[in-house]
VEXDREN-2710 file (C-alpha; in Angstrom, 1 decimal):
% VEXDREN-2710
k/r/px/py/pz
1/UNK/-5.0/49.1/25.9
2/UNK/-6.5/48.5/22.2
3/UNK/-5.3/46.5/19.8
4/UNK/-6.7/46.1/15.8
5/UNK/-6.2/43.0/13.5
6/UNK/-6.8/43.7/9.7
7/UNK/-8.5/40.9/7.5
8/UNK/-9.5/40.7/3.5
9/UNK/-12.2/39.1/1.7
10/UNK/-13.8/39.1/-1.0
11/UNK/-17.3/39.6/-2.1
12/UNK/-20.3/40.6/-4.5
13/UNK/-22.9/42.9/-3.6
14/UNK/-25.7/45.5/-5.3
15/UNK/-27.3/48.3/-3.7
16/UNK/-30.7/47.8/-5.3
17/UNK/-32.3/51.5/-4.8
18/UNK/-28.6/53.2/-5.5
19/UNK/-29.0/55.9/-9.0
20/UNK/-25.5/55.4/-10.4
21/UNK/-23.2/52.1/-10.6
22/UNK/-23.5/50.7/-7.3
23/UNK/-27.0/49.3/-8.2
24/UNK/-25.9/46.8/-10.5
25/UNK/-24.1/43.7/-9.4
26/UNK/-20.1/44.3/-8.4
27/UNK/-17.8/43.1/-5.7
28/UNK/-14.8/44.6/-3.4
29/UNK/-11.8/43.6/-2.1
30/UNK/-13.3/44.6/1.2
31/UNK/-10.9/45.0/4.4
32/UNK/-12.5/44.7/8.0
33/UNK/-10.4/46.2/11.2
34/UNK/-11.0/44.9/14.5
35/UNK/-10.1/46.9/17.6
36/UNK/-10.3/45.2/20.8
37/UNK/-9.8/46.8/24.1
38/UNK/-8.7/45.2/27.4
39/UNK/-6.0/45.0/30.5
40/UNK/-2.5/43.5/29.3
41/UNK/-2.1/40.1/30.6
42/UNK/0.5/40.1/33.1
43/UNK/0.8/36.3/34.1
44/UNK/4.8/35.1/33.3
45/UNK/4.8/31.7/31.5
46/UNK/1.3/32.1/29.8
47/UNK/1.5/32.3/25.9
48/UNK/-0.3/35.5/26.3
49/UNK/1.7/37.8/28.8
50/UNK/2.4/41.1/27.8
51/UNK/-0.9/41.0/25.3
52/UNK/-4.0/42.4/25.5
53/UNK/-5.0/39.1/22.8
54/UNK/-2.9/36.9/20.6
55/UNK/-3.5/38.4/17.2
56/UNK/-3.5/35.0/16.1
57/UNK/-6.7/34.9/18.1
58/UNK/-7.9/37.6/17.1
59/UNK/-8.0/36.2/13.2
60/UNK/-9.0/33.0/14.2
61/UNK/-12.4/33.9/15.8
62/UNK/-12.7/37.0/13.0
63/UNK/-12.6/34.1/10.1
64/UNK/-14.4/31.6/11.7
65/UNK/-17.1/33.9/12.8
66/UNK/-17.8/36.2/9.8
67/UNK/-14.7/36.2/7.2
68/UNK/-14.9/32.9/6.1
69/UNK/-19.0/33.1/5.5
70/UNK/-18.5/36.4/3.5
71/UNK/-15.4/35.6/1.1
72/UNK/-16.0/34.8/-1.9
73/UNK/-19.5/35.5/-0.8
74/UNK/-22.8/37.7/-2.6
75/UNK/-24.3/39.6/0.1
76/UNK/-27.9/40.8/-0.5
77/UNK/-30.7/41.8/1.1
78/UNK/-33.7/39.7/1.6
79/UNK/-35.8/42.2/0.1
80/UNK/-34.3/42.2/-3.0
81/UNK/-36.3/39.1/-4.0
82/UNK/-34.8/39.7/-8.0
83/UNK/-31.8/38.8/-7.1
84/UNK/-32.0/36.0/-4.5
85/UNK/-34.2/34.5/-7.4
86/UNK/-31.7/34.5/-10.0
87/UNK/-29.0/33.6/-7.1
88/UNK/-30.9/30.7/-6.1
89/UNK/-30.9/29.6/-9.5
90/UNK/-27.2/28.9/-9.5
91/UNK/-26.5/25.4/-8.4
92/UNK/-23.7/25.7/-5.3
93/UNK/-23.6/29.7/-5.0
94/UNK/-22.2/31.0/-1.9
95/UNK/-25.0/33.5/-0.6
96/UNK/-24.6/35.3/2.4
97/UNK/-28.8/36.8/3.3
98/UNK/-29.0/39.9/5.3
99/UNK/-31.7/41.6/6.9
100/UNK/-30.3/45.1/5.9
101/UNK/-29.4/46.5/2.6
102/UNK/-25.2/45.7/1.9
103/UNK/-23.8/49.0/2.3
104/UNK/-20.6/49.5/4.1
105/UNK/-22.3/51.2/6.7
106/UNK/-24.6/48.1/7.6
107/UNK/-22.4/46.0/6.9
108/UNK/-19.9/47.2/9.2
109/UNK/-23.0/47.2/12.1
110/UNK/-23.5/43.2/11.0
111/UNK/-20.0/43.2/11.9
112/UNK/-19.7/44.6/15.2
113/UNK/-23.4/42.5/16.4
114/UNK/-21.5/39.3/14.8
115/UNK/-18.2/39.9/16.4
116/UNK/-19.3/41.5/19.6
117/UNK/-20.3/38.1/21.2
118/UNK/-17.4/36.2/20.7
119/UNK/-14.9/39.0/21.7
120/UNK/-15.3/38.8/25.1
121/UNK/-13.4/38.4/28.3
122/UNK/-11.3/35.7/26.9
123/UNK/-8.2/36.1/29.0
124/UNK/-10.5/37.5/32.3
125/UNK/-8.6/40.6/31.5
126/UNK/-11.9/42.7/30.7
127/UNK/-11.4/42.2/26.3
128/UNK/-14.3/43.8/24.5
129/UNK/-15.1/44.6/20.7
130/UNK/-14.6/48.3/20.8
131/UNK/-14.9/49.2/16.9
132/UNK/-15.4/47.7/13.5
133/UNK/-14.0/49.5/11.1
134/UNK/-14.9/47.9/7.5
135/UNK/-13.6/49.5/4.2
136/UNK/-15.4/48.9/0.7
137/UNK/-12.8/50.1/-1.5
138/UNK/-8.9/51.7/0.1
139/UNK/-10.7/55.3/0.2
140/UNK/-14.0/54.3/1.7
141/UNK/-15.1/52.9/5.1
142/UNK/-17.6/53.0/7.7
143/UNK/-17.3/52.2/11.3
144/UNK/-19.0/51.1/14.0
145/UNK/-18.1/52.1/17.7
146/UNK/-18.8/50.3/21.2
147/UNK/-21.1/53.7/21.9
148/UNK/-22.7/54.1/19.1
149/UNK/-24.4/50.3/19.7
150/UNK/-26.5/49.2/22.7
151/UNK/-24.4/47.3/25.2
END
């Protein structure tokens, strides 16, 4: 059975090498999906019968594992030394460093690496991360399945 929680946050980024708008500094209501497949609990009197995971849960470990580091967040690249210089200059910023350029696509792989490790097997009912589906604006989104990453 799968299951998907939806999450929003908030955050700046800049694609640095980008030839139209998306160069310069901007930010997105970004929304992150996270599907979850496992066996539905069957134990009567647990909290969690009949579920595959609390959705509850499911936000709980999202925000405390990636949400709450990148809202309200500017995500940039370490190579774009410019702008970590000027963000270092503000006294306080919230700045999130990444090791890849912060495009939807990579983000949504930081994601899935970030969230794969602490989806799993909660409930001894075989729960996995099975896609990370991260939209940068309501008509664009990239995705990252269980296949498409190394096990």
């Amino acid at each position: 059975m799968r299951i998907t929680r939806r999450l929003e946050f908030d955050s700046g980024h800049r694609i640095p090498d980008h030839q139209s708008q998306c160069r310069h500094l901007h930010g997105h209501r970004y929304a992150i999906e996270i599907t979850l497949l496992g066996e539905v609990i069957r134990q009567p009197g647990s909290p969690v019968n009949g579920m595959v995971m609390d959705f509850s849960d499911v936000k709980a470990l999202a925000k405390e594992n990636l949400v709450d580091a990148w809202d309200h967040a500017f995500l940039v690249w370490r190579g774009d030394t410019a702008l970590l210089g000027f963000l270092d200059s503000l006294p306080g910023h919230k700045t999130v460093v990444l090791d890849v350029v912060p495009t939807a696509e990579n983000l949504a792989a930081v994601a899935f690496t970030l969230l794969d490790r602490v989806y799993r097997d909660t409930y001894g009912n075989n729960l996995r991360l099975e896609l990370v589906r991260l939209y940068e604006t309501p008509n664009c989104w990239a995705e990252t399945r269980r296949e498409e990453t190394q096990d």
